[in-house]
C-alpha positions, 0 to 999 in steps of 0.5 A: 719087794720094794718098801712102800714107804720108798714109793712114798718118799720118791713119789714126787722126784718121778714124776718131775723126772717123768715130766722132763722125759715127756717134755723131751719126746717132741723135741729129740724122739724118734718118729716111728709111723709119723709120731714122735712117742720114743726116746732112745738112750743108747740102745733102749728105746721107750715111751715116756707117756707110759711112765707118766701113766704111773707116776701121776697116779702116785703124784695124785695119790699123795697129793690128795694124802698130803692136803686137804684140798678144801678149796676149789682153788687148791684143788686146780693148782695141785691136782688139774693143773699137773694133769692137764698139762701132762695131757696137752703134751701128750696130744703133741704125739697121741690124742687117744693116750691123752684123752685115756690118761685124762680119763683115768686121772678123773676115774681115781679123783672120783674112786678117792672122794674128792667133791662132785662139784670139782669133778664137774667143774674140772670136766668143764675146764678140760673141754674148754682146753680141748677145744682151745687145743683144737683152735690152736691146731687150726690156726698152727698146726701144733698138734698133728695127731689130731689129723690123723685121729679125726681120719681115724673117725671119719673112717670108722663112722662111714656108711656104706652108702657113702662108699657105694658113690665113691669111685675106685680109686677112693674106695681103694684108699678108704679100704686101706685106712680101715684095713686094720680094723677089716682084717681084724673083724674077720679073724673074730668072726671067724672065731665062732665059739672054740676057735680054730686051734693054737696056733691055727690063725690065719689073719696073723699073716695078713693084720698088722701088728696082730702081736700087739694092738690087735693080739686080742682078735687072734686070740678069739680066732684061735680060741673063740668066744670062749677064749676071749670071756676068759680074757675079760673074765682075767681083767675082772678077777684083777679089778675085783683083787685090786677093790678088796685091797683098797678095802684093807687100805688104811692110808689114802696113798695106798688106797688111791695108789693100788685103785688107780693102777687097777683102773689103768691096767683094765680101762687099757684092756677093755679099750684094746678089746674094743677096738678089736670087737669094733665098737670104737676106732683103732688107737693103737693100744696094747693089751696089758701083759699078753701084748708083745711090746717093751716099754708096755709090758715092763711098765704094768709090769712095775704096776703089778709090782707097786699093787703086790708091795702094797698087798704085801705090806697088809699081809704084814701088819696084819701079822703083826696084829694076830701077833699082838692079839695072839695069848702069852705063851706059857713059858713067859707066864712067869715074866714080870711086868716090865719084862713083858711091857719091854717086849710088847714095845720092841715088837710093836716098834719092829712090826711098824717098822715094817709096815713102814 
């Protein structure tokens, strides 16, 4: 029920605020699982880099609607520069949250049109930094998530050869830096195709957090193969909903805003979802709207929200112009001709007022 044109206004204020809260996490967050990503007001506890997710999306949607960005130099300051700085600070607690934000900002830069050339360009820049990160992590340890992402690789890419040669001792800590994952393809596999019931999984006992990052394997274990396509097939109606909208967009705001948010809800839940299956390794991502979790859920709730005010605002305007097309009644048929100018105008004033 928010109006658009508030979002537009207040764009800017959020993502300073935003910032500000990122800023704040390594320096006075609470560390849980050896990573500082909550801050605590009271008694409500959440993660910043969450929020972050939104507000850059909107910060880019309006800088792109604002300026023209005809050089690469206007285009780094305003737009690669904020980005890059609101990854690195995420690297500090999360390096796969960092690198999804990084993706999802060059998703909806590329989705609005902005030249390849910078896209590139900007591409070879973020790999300059990163590897300039991982320098500096070397040499001072300012990043210490990135030990436990590199693990975290090393674990998910070992042979079963090179377990063979291990001894007992190393194969029982190898054992339980892939126990998650191992639990995790049990349950899938023990899916097959219709599940063993609601309510019937048994892995639940066993995996960690089988509520949140992996409450995808319980739902195939418990539904099967075919309760998860319907899953994937749930994330692809949005994004199919979330390209028509852009579609009926008439301003860049709106366009990029509603594409953007569409590209961060489905790219979190196929990263979920494939780090249950194995493809990739863990990360600790949620799946939008069915994992349990505070702070995740009420941000893609606010995401769908922004998504429905702008949804609501086209079903608006296009009110007001089958209103507009629609024929004179008979009973104004007899109205002269400033009467029906007046009227005309006041409607057409009211009807963009509410698209505003």
């Amino acid at each position: 029920k928010i109006p658009l044109g508030l979002y537009r206004i207040a764009v800017y204020p959020l993502f300073f605020i935003s910032l500000v809260l990122l800023l704040l996490t390594p320096i006075i967050g609470q560390e849980i699982n050896h990573a500082k990503r909550w801050l605590a007001i009271g008694p409500i506890s959440f993660q910043p880099a969450e929020i972050v997710k939104i507000t850059l999306i909107m910060y880019i949607a309006k800088t792109i609607e604002l300026y023209k960005l005809e050089t690469f130099k206007e285009f780094f300051w305003r737009i690669v520069a904020p980005v890059g700085f609101v990854c690195i600070v995420i690297l500090i607690s999360s390096v796969s949250t960092a690198i999804v934000v990084g993706l999802i900002s060059l998703l909806v830069l590329a989705v609005a049109g902005i030249k390849w050339s910078y896209l590139f360009k900007s591409v070879g820049i973020a790999f300059a930094a990163f590897l300039l990160v991982i320098l500096l992590h070397i040499a001072f340890g300012i990043f210490p998530r990135f030990d436990t992402a590199l693990n975290r690789i090393k674990g998910f890419v070992a042979t079963e050869e090179g377990v063979q040669e291990l001894s007992p001792e190393e194969k029982q800590r190898k054992a339980d830096k892939t126990f998650q994952a191992d639990m995790a393809e049990i349950a899938i596999s023990s899916g097959k195709i219709i599940g063993k019931g609601p309510g019937k999984s048994t892995q639940r006992y066993v995996l960690p957090h089988p509520y949140s990052d992996f409450i995808y394997s319980i739902i195939v274990e418990e539904y099967g193969l075919v309760g998860g396509v319907v899953i994937l097939l749930f994330y692809l109606q949005l994004l199919y909903r979330c390209v028509l909208l852009v579609k009926n967009c008439t301003r860049k705001f709106s366009a990029v805003t509603v594409g953007g948010l569409g590209l961060m809800i489905v790219l979190q839940a196929f990263l979920h979802i494939l780090v249950n299956v194995g493809i990739v390794p863990v990360t600790g991502h949620t799946l939008p709207l069915i994992s349990l979790g505070g702070t995740s859920f009420i941000i893609f709730s606010m995401a769908f929200g922004i998504i429905l005010s702008v949804s609501r605002t086209i079903e608006k305007d296009n009110d007001r112009k089958r209103r507009e097309a629609a024929p004179i009644p008979a009973s104004n048929a007899e109205e002269s001709v400033e009467q029906s100018m007046e009227r005309i105008k006041s409607e057409g004033e009211k009807g963009l007022e509410e698209y505003e």
